[in-house]
N, C-alpha and C positions, 0 to 999 in steps of 0.2 A: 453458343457464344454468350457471355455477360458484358452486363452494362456498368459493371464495377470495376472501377480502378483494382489493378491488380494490386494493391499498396500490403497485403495480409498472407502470410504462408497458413493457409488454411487446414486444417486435419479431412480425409477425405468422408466425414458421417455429418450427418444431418442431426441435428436435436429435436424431435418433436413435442417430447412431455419431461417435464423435470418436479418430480419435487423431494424435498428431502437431499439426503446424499447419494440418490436415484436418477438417473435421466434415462431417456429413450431415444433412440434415433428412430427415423425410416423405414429401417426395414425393422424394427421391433428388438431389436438386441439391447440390453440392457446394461450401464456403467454405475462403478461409481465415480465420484466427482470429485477427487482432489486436487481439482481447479480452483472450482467455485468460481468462477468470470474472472479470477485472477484476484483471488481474495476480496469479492463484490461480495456475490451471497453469505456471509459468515451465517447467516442463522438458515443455512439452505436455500433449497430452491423452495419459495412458494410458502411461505412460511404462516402458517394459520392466523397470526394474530397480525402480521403486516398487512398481509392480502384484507384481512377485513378492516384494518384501518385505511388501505388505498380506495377500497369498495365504498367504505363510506364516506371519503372527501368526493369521491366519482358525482354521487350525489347534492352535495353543495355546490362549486366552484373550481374549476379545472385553473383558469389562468385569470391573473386582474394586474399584475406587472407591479415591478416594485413605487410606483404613486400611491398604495395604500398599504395603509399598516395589516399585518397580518397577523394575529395572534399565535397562530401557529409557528412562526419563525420566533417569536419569543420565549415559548414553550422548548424547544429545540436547541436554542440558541442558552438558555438557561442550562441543558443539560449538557453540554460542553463546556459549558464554564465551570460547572460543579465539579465535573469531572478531569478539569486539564490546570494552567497555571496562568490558563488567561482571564481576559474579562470581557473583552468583547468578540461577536462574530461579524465576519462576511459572506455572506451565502453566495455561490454560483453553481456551477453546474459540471467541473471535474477534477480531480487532482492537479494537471496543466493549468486550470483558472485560478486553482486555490495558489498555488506558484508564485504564478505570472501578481498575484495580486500582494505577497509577503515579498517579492522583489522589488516590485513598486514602492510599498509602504515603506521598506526600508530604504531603499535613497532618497525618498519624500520627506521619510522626518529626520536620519541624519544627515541629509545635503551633503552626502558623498556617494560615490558613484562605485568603488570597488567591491564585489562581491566572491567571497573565498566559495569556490565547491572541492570539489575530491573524483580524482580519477577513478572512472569505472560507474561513477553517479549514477540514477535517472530521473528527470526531474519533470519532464513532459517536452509536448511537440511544437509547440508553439516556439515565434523568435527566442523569446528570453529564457522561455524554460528549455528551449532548446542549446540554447548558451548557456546557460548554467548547466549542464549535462557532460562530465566529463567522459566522454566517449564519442571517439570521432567517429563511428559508423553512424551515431544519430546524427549528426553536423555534416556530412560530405557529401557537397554536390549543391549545396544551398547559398553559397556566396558569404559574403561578412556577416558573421555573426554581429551579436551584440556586444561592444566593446566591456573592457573591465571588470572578465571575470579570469582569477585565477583557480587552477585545478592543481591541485597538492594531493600529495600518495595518503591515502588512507591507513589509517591508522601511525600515522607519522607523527609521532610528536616534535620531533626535531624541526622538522620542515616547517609545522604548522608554528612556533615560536621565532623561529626566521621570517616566515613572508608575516606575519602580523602586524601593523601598525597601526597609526590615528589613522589612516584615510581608508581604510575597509570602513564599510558600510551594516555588511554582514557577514554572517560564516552561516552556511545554510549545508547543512547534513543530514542523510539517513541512519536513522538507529542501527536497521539492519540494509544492508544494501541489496537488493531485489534483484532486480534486473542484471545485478551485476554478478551475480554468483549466490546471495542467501551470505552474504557477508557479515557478522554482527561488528560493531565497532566496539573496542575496548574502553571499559571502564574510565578507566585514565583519561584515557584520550578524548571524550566526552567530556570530563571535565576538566580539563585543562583549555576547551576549548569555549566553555564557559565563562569560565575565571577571567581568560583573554579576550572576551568581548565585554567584561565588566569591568577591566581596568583602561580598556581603548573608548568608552561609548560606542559599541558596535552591536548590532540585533544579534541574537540567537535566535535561528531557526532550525527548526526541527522537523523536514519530512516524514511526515506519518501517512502518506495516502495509502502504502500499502500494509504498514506496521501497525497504521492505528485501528482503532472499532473493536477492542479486546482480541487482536489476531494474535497476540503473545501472551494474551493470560494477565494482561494490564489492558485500563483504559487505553492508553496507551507508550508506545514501547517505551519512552524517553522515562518512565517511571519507576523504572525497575534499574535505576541510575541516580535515582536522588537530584533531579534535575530540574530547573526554573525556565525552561525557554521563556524568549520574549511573543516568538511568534509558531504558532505550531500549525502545521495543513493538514488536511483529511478530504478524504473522500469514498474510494472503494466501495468499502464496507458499512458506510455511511445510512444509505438507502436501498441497502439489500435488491440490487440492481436495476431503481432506478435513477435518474442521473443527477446528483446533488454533491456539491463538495464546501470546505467550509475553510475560510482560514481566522485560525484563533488567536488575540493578539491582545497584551495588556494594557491596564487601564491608560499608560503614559501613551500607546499609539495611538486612543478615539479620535484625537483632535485632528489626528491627520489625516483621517480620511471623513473629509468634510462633503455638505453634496455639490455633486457636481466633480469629485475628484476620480471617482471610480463608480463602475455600475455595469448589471449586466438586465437582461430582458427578461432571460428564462431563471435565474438565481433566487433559491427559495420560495419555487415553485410548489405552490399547496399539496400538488398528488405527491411530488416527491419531499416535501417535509412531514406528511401525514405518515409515509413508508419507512420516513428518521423518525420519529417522533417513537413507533413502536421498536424500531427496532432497539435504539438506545434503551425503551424502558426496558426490555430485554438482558442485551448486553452487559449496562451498566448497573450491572448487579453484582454484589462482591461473590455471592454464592457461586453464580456460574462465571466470572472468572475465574477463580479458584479451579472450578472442571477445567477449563482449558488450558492452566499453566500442569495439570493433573495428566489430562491426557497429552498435551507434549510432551510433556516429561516419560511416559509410559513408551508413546509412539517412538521418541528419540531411542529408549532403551532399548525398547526391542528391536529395531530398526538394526542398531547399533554390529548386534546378534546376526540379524540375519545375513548383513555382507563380512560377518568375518571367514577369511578365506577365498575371499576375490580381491586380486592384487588390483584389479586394475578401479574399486572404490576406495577412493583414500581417504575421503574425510566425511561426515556429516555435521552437518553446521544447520543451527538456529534458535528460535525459542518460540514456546508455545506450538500453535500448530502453523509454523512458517519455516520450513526444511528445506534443506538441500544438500542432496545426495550429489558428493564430487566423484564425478567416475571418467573423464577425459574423454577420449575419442569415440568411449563405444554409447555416450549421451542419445543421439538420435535413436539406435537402434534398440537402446532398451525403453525409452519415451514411446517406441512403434511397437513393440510387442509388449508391452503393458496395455498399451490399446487394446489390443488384439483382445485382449486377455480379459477384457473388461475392466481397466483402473486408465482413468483418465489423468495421466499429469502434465507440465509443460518443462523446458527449456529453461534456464537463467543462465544467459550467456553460453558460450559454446560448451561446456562442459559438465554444468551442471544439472541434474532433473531436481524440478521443484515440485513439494507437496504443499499444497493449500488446501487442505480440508475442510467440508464448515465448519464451525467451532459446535454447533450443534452434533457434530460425526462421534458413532456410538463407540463401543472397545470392540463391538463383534464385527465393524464397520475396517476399525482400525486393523483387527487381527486378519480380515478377510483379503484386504489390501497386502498387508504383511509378506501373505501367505502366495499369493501372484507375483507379489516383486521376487522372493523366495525361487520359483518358477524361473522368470527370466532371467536373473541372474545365473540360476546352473544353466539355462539355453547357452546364453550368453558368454560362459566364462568352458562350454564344451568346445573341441576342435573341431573344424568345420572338413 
């Protein structure tokens, strides 16, 4: 019997050792890992130069709570600004916080209340980023949402030009849609939903929790679009899995989040900014983004190859190393025998299998992978 809420459809192996694009379970069998904790570990499991940065904050100071200044949050918080189109941060502790806190600021500073999301969203669990989440499987069963948020068809531009007015607050989008299928938004439509929160005074926000930390081959995704958000979230991949998330927000938003206006306990917690700290020096390096929009590109192509001639994979869709393989009803079963087979992937939405690789994952990593999905799709697509 367990003592945990069943809240989680669990896979039935245990992890005991992970590093690299390597893990182990239990009984000793070995995977690789094109999960990563759901595009958390971008730089792997266990990563040399994190671990020795988490090792050596172990030794100073675990916790002192946001009453004292920390140089470390400065440090960090410097490298997201360098790297994004904002100017200040807010530290907390997940994508849902980072959310919850760019819905806030934005009907705080423009003292309206309406906020545009997009069907199919995901934006987190909590009330507001649960209402902002255009998908009723996440809202059902939990009573009145949060008033005032509309959900418009993605990638619609008609729609999005119709419901638009002065009394939105914000338009809060994902580059690529995750949870929803590995969706990317178009070009256009990006900007034109820019353009329309700069002619109404309305935020731009730009979900990156799962797009951003260089998972497409950019700081992140919104950049590879020519794009100015006002407020941008992170987290994931942030602190290479431990818990820290960030929301980034321009110089015109500081004033509004004054003290006393917002605050968390655990936010910009030393062990987990000591684990941002390396991992950005890392990441945000043009060399190895470069690798990664290199090997998506590579992964995408070959990919591409290996399901032609299975009717039932229709599309691949994404950028960098954030994929999804559209294959409809037979999702589950090829998700379970990949397993088998040692490659670890997951679900995005009922139809699709998602690859999340680290961004550190090799070509002979990527070809090995290849080469198993290869496998189950002839299992897959033989008569039973």
């Amino acid at each position: 019997m367990t003592h945990l809420f069943p809240t989680y459809q669990r896979f039935d192996i245990e992890i005991k050792e992970a590093s690299g694009t390597v893990v182990t379970d239990s009984q000793g069998n070995t995977y690789l890992d094109f999960i990563s904790g759901i595009a958390v570990c971008n730089l792997g499991h266990r990563h040399p130069a994190v671990q020795k940065s988490i090792e050596e904050q172990l030794q100073k100071v675990w916790h002192l709570s946001n009453l004292f200044p920390l140089s470390l949050q400065e440090e960090v918080a410097s490298q997201l600004v360098k790297h994004s189109s904002g100017d200040a941060v807010f530290f907390c502790n997940s994508g849902a916080e980072a959310n919850e806190a760019a819905i806030k600021m934005a009907r705080k500073y423009t003292n309206k209340q309406k906020i545009i999301t997009f069907k199919q969203s995901f934006h987190g669990r909590t009330f507001a980023t649960m209402s902002a989440t255009g998908q009723e499987k996440i809202q059902a069963g939990f009573g009145p949402l949060l008033p005032e948020f509309i959900y418009l068809p993605y990638n619609d531009m008609k729609a999005l030009q119709e419901a638009m007015d002065d009394s939105v607050a914000a338009i809060m989008v994902e580059v690529i849609q995750g949870e929803g299928g590995v969706v990317p938004a178009e070009a256009a439509f990006l900007q034109e939903i820019q353009n329309l929160c700069k002619q109404s005074d309305t935020l731009f926000i730009v979900d990156e929790v799962q797009t951003g930390i260089g998972r497409t081959g950019k700081a992140f995704a919104y950049q590879h679009h020519n794009l100015s958000p006002d407020i941008i979230t992170a987290a994931k991949g942030l602190g290479s899995g431990l818990p820290v998330g960030a929301m980034i927000g321009k110089a015109k938003l500081i004033d509004t989040f004054g003290p006393g206006s917002h605050g968390t306990t655990f936010g910009g917690n030393p062990i987990s900014l000591a684990s941002a700290k390396a991992t950005l020096a890392i990441i945000f390096d043009d060399v190895f983004l470069q690798d990664v929009e290199k090997k998506g590109s590579y992964f995408i192509h070959k990919l591409e190859k290996v399901v032609e001639g299975y009717a039932f994979v229709t599309a691949i869709r994404g950028n960098g190393l954030m994929i999804g393989m559209e294959c409809g009803e037979q999702q589950a079963l090829i998700i379970e025998k990949l397993r088998e087979k040692g490659l670890l992937t997951l679900p995005a939405g009922p139809t699709v299998v998602r690859l999340l690789p680290p961004l550190t994952v090799t070509y002979e990593e990527i070809d090995d992978a290849l080469s198993i999905m290869k496998e189950v799709l002839e299992e897959v697509a033989l008569p039973v």
